[in-house]
C-alpha positions in Angstrom: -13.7 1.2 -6.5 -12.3 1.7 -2.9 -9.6 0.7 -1.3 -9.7 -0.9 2.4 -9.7 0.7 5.7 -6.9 -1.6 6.1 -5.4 -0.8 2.9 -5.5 3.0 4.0 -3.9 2.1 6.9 -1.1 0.4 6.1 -0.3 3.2 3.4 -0.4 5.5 6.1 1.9 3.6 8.6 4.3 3.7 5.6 4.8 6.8 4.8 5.3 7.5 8.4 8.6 5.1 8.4 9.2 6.5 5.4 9.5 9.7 6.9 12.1 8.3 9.6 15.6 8.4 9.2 17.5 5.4 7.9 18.0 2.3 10.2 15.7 3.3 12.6 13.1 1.8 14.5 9.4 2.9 15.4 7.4 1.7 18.4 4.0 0.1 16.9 2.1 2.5 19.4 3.8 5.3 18.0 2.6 4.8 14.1 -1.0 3.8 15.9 -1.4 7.2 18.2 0.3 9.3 15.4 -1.4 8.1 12.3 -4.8 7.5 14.0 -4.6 4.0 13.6 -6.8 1.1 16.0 -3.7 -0.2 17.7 -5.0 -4.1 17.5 -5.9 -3.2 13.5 -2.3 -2.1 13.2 -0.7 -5.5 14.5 -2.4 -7.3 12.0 -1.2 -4.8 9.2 2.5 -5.3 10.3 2.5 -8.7 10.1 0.9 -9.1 6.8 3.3 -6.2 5.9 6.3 -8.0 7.4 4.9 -11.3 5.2 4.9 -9.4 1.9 8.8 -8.0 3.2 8.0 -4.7 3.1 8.7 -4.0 6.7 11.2 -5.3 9.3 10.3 -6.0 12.7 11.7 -6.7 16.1 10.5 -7.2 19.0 12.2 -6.2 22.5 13.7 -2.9 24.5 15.0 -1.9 21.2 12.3 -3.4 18.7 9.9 -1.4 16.7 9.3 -1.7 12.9 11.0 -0.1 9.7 11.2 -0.4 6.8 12.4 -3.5 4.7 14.0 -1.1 1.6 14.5 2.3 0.6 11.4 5.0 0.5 11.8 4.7 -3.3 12.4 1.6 -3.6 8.5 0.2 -2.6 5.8 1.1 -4.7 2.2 2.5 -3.5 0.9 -1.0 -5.2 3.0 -3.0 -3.3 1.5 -2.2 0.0 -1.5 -2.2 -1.2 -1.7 -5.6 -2.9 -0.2 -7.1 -0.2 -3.4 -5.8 2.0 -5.6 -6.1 -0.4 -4.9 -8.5 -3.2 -4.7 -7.8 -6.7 -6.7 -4.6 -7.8 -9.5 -5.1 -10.0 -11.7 -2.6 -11.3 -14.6 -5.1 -12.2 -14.3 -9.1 -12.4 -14.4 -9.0 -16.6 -11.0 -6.8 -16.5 -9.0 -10.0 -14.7 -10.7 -12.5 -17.0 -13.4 -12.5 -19.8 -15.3 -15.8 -18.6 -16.7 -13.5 -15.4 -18.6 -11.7 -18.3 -21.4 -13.0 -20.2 -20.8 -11.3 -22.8 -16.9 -11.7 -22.5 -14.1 -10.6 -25.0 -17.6 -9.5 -27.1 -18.6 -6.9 -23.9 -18.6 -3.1 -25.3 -17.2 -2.1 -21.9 -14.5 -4.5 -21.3 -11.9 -2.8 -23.1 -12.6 0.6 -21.0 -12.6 -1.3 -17.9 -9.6 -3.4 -18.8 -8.0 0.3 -19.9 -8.8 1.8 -17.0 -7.3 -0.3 -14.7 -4.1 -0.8 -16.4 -3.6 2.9 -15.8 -4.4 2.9 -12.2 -2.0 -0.2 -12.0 1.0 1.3 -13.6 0.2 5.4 -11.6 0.1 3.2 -8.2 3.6 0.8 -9.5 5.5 3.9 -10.4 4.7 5.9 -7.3 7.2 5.1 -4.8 7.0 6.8 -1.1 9.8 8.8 -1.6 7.7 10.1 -4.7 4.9 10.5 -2.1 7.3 12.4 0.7 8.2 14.6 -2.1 4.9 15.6 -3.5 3.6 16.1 0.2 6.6 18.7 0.6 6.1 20.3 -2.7 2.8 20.9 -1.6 3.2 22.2 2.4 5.1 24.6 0.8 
């Protein structure tokens, strides 16, 4: 399993506002030069990012984007499912009809497992959590 380009993305153009201090604003074409992000691919991530009310925007002399809560209080999931969608590991994990075999499948309960875990490790880790570790590890 992968995640996006565009998932990637918008994880990366949040922990840049993250990284900003409280109530302010950054200019689109600043996240999109600094993080290496395709300035036309990033305006389609901010508004689906603004949708799922992660992210404020406003346009204008003074506009830019930031974001909608706290760094610890918006989870890696979060951004991610709203790029993305749900995760699923494998169709049978989300529902036991995609399976011929269903709740009878060897594997299922592995798969099922599995992504539970990743669920939960991507729910609990905030990007203040993320900031942190980064700094932890510069060090």
């Amino acid at each position: 399993m992968q995640i996006t380009r565009q998932a990637d993305y918008a994880l990366r153009a949040m922990v840049y506002l993250a990284q900003m201090e409280p109530n302010t604003r950054a200019a689109t074409s600043q996240i999109a030069e600094e993080q290496r992000i395709p300035p036309s691919f990033l305006a389609k991530i901010i508004s689906q990012l603004s949708i799922a009310g992660l992210i404020h925007t406003s346009r204008g002399a003074r506009g830019g984007v930031s974001l909608a809560r706290p760094p610890e209080a918006i989870s890696v999931l979060e951004v991610v499912e709203a790029i993305d969608g749900p995760l699923m590991l494998n169709e049978c994990s989300h529902d036991a009809n995609n399976c011929p075999f269903g709740d009878s499948c060897p594997l299922r309960p592995l798969w099922c497992e599995t992504q539970a875990e990743m669920v939960n490790s991507l729910r609990k880790t905030t990007f203040a959590a993320v900031l942190e570790r980064y700094a932890l590890e510069a060090n």
